[in-house]
C-alpha positions in Angstrom: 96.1 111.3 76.0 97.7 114.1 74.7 97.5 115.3 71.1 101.7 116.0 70.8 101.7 112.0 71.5 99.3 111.2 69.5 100.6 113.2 66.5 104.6 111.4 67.3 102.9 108.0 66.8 101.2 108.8 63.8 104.4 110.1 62.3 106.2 106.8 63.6 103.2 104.6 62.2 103.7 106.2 58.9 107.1 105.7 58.6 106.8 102.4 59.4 104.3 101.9 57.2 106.6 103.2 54.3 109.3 101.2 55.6 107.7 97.9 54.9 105.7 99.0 51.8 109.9 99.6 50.9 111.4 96.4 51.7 108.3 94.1 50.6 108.5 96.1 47.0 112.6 95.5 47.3 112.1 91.7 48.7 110.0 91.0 45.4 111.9 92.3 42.9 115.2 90.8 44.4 113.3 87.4 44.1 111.5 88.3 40.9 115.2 88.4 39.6 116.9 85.3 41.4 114.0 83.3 39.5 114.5 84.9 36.1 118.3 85.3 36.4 119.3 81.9 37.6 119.5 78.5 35.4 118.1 75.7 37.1 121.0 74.1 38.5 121.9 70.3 40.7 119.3 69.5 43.1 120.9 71.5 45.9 120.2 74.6 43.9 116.7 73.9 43.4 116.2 73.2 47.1 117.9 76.3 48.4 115.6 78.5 45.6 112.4 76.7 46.8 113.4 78.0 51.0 114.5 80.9 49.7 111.2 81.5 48.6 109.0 79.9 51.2 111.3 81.9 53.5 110.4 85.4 51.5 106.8 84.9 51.7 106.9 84.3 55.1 108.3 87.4 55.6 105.9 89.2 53.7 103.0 87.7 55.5 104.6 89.2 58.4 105.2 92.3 57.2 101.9 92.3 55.8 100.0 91.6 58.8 102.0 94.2 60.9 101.1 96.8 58.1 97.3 95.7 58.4 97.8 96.2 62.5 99.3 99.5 61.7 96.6 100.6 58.7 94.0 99.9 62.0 96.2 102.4 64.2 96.1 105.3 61.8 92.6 104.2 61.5 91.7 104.7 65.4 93.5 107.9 65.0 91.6 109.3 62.7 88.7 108.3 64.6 90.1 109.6 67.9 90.1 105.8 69.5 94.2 105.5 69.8 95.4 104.1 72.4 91.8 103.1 73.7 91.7 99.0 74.7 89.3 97.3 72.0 88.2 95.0 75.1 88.5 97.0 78.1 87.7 100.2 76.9 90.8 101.6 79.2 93.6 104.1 78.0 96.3 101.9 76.8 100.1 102.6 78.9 101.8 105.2 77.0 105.3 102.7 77.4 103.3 100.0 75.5 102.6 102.4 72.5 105.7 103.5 72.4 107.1 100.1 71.9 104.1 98.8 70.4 102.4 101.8 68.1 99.9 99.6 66.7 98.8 98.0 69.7 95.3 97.8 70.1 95.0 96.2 73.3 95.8 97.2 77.1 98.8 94.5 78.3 96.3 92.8 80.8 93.6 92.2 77.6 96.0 90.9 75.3 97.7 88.8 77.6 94.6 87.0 78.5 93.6 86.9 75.1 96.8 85.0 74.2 96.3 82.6 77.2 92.2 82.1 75.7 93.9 81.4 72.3 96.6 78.9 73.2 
């Protein structure tokens, strides 16, 4: 794989990566000041507060979890093991990188690996 690549995924893992550091620091103070801000109000409001924050976690355990994928990636860069199947051991298709950057598996591993876990 060639270095240029590797080098243009690393800059799009990073920004990524500062991307959702961004939004979860943004998502926590929004909600940090609904819950301060707000007077309890009928039931209804209550409700809507409670899945508005079930729904706000949720999306930071997302967003976590795809910065831990993408922590891994810049790790295997570092390392010189992008784009290297953790299963197979194969080169992983440049397409699926560029859609996926923090893909760690080859499409054939991971999709057998998805069909082991269901």
């Amino acid at each position: 794989m060639e270095q240029s690549f590797i080098d243009k995924m690393k800059t799009n893992l990073l920004e990524q990566k500062e991307q959702i550091l961004k939004s979860l620091a943004d998502k926590h103070s929004e909600y940090k000041k609904m819950v301060e801000s707000g007077e309890p109000g009928d039931e209804v409001d209550i409700a809507s507060d409670a899945i508005d924050g079930a729904l706000l976690e949720s999306l930071g355990a997302q967003d976590s979890n795809r910065l831990t994928m993408i922590n891994n990636a810049l790790d295997r860069i570092s390392q010189g093991k992008y784009g290297i199947c953790l299963k197979c051991h194969k080169e992983i298709p440049i397409a699926r990188l560029e859609a996926i950057p923090y893909a760690f598996m080859c499409i054939a591993c991971k999709s057998e690996d998805e069909r082991r876990n269901r």
